[in-house]
GURO-38392 format. One line per 2 residues: number of its first residue (from 1); their letters; for each residue x, y, z of C-alpha. Coordinates in nm, 2 decimals, always signed. Layout:
<rs>
NUM) a) X:Y:Z ~ ...
</rs>
This chain:
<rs>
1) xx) +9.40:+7.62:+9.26 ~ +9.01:+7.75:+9.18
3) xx) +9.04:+7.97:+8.86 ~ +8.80:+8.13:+8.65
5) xx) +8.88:+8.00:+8.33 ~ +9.00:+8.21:+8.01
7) xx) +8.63:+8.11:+7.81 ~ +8.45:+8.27:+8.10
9) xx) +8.69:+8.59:+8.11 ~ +8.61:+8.61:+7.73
11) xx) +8.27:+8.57:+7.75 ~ +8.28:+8.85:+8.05
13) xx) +8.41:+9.06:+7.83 ~ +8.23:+9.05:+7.49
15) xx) +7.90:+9.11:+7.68 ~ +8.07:+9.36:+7.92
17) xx) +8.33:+9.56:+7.80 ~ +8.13:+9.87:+7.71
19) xx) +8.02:+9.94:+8.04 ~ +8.24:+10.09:+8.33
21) xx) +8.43:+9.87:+8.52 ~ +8.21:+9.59:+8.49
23) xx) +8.45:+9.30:+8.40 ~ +8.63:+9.37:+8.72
25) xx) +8.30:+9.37:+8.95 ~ +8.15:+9.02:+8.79
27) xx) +8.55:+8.88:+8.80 ~ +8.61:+8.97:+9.19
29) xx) +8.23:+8.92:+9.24 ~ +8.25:+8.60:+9.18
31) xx) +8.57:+8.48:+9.32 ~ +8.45:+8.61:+9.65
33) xx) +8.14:+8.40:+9.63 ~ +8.37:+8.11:+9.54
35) xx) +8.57:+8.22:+9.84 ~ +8.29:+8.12:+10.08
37) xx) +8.21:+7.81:+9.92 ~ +8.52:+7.69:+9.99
39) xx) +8.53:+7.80:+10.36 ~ +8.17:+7.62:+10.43
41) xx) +8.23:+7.33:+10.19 ~ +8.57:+7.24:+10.36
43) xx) +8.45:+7.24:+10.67 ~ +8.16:+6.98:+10.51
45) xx) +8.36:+6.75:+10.38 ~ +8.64:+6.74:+10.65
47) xx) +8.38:+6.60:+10.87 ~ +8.22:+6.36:+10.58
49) xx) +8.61:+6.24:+10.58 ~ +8.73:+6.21:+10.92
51) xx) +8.53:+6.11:+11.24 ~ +8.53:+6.51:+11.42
53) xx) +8.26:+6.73:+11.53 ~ +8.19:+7.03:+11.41
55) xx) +8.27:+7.19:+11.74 ~ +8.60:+7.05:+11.75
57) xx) +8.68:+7.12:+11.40 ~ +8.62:+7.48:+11.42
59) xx) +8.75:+7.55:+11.75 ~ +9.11:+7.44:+11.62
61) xx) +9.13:+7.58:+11.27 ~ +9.26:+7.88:+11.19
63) xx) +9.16:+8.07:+10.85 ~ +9.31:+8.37:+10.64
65) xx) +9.07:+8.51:+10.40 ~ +9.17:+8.74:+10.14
67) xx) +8.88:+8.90:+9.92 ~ +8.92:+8.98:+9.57
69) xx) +8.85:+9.35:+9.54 ~ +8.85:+9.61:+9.18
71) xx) +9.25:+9.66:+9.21 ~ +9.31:+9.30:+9.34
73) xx) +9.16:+8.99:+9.12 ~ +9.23:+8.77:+9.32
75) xx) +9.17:+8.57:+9.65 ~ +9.32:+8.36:+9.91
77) xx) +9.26:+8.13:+10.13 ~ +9.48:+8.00:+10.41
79) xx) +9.40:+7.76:+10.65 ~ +9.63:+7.68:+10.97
81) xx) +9.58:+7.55:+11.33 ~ +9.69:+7.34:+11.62
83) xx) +9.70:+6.92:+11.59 ~ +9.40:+6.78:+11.73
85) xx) +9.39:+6.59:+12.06 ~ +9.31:+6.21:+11.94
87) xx) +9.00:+6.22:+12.21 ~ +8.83:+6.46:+11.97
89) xx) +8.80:+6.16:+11.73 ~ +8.64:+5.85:+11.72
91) xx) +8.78:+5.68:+12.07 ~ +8.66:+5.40:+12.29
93) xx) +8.70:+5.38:+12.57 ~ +8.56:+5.77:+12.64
95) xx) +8.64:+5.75:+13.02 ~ +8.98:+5.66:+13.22
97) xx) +8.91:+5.27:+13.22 ~ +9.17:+4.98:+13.22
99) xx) +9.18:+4.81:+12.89 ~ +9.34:+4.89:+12.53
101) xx) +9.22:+5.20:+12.36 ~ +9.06:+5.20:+11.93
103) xx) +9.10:+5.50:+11.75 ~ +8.94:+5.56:+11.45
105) xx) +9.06:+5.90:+11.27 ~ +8.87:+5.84:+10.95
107) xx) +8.52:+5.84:+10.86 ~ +8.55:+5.49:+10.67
109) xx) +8.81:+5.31:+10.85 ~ +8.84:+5.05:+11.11
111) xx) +8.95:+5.16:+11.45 ~ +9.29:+5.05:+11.54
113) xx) +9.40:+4.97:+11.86 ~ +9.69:+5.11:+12.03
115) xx) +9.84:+4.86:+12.27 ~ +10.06:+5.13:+12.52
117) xx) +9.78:+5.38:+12.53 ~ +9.57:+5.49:+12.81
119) xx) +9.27:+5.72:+12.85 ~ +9.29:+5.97:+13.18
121) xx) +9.28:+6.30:+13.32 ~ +9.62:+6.43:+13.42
123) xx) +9.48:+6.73:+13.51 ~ +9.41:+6.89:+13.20
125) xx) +9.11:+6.71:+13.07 ~ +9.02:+6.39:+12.93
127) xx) +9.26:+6.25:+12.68 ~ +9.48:+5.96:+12.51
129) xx) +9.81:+5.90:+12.66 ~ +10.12:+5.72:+12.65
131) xx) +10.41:+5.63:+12.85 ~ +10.73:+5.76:+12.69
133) xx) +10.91:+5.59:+12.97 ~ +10.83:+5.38:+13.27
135) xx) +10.81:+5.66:+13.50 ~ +10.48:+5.81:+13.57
137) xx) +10.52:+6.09:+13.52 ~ +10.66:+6.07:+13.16
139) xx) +10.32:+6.03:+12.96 ~ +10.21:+6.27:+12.68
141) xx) +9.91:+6.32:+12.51 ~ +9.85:+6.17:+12.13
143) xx) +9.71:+6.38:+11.85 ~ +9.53:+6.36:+11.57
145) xx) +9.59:+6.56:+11.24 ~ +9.53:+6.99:+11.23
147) xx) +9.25:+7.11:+11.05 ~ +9.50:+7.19:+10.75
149) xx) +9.59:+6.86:+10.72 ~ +9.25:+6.68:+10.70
151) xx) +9.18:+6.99:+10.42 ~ +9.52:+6.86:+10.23
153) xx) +9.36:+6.57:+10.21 ~ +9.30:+6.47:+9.82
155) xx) +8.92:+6.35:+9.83 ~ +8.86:+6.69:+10.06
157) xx) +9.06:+6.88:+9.81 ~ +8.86:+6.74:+9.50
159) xx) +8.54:+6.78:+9.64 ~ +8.62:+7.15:+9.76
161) xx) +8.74:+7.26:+9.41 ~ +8.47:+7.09:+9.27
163) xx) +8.23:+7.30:+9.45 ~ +8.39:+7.61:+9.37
165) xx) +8.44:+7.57:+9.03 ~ +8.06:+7.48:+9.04
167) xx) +7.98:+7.81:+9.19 ~ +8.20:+8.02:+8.96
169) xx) +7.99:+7.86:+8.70 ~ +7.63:+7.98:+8.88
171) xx) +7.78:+8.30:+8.99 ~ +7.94:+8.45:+8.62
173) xx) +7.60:+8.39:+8.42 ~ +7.45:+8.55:+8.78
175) xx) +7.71:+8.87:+8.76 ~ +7.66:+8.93:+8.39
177) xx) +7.27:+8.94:+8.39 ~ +7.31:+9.10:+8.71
179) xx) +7.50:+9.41:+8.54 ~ +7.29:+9.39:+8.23
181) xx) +6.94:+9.44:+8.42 ~ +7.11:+9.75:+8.55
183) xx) +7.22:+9.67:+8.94 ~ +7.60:+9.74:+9.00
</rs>
């Protein structure tokens, strides 16, 4: 959780809380700002993490943004989506080919190879497959992790909030001289 801390709210309001309304505007101000970070930064450091394309990262995430507004201080984000086929990752062989297939999910690890997996196109595109039984017919495709997962991960989360909270910091000293010059 990214919070602007009780110092800060103090501070906002010792310089502030004479004038209008103006507590509120810097508070939701900011947390929308921080809002954004995180949106952009996630996406940054999901891909720094795990070996995906932007493409394919954006194209199966889903994300709920709720602003912070003057009667609601406060914002959410929510991110959701569908698992990831495991071709969207680090795989060779890239083409239907006869041999073992290595997948690498993650940015710094090995790849490992999976022994009863096969790369074709059973009509729906290239992807990873396997056998659930010996009938031809019984293969399904393997997937990675969603775009929620990889941003559950810890060193996403760490350096997501850490970016926020540095923008919080930038944006409240921004807000506050902001108001004082005279802009609302």
């Amino acid at each position: 959780m990214i919070e602007i801390t009780s110092e800060q709210v103090d501070r906002i309001n010792t310089l502030l809380g004479g004038v209008k309304n103006a507590p509120q505007k810097v508070i939701y101000n900011v947390l929308n700002r921080a809002t954004g970070t995180v949106v952009s930064q996630s996406s940054k450091y999901v891909r720094q993490t795990y070996k995906i394309k932007h493409g394919d990262l954006t194209s199966n995430r889903n994300i709920n943004v709720s602003r912070a507004g003057p009667s609601k201080l406060e914002a959410t984000i929510s991110y959701g989506g569908t698992l990831i086929p495991l071709m969207k990752f680090n795989v060779d062989p890239k083409q239907p080919k006869r041999k073992h297939v290595t997948v690498s999910v993650l940015a710094n690890g090995s790849g490992q190879r999976l022994l009863h997996a096969f790369v074709a196109d059973l009509g729906h595109g290239v992807g990873v497959f396997e056998r659930e039984t010996a009938a031809r017919d019984s293969s399904v495709q393997l997937f990675g992790p969603s775009a929620a997962h990889m941003v559950e991960n810890a060193e996403v989360l760490e350096k997501v909030e850490s970016a926020a909270m540095e923008t919080i910091n930038k944006r409240v000293e921004h807000e506050i001289s902001r108001i004082l010059n005279g802009y609302t």
